[in-house]
C-alpha positions as CSV (number, residue, x, y, z in Angstrom):
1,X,105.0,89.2,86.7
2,X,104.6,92.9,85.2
3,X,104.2,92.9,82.1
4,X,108.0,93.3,80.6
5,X,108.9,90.2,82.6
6,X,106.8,88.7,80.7
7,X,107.4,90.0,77.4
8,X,111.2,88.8,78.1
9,X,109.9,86.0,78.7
10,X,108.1,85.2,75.8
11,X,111.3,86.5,73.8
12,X,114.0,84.2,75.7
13,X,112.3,80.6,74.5
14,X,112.5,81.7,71.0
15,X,116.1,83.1,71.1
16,X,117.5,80.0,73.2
17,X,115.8,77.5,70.6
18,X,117.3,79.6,67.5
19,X,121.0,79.5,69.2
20,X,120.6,75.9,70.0
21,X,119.3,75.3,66.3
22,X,122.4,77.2,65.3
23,X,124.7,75.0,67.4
24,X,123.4,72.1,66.0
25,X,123.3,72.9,62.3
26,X,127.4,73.5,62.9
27,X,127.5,69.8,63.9
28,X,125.8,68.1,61.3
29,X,127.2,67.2,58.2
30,X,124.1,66.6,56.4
31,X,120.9,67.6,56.8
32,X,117.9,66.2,55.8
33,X,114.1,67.0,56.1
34,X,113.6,64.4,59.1
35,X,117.2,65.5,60.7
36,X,116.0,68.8,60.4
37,X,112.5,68.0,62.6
38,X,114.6,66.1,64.8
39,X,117.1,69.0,65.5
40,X,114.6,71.5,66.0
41,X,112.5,69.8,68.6
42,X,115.5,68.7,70.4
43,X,116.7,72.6,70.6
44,X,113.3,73.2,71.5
45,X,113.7,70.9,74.5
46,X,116.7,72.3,75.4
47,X,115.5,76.1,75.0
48,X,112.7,75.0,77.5
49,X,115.1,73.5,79.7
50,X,117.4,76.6,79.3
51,X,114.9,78.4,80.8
52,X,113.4,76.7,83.5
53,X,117.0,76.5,84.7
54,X,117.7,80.0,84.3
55,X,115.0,80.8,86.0
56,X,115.7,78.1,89.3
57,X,119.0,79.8,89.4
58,X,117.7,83.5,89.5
59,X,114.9,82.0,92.5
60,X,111.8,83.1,90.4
């Protein structure tokens, strides 16, 4: 990995969780301090998961 893959990289996780934090906010009809904790781990779970499967797809 040279080192632009890698700053990509480090920029994708960050991005993914910050659409998938988006997504969710447009669901919810109220949002609380403990919905709010909840809905940004789970995007972070899925921004992780975003990526691994990127990445399984692009055979890196």
């Amino acid at each position: 990995m040279n080192r632009r893959t890698a700053l990509l990289a480090l920029a994708e996780v960050p991005l993914w969780w910050a659409a998938l934090g988006a997504l969710w906010l447009a669901f919810v009809s109220t949002v609380d301090p403990l919905e709010l904790a909840v809905g940004a781990a789970a995007a972070l779970a899925g921004a992780l998961a975003a990526r691994a499967a990127r990445r399984a797809v692009a055979g890196r």
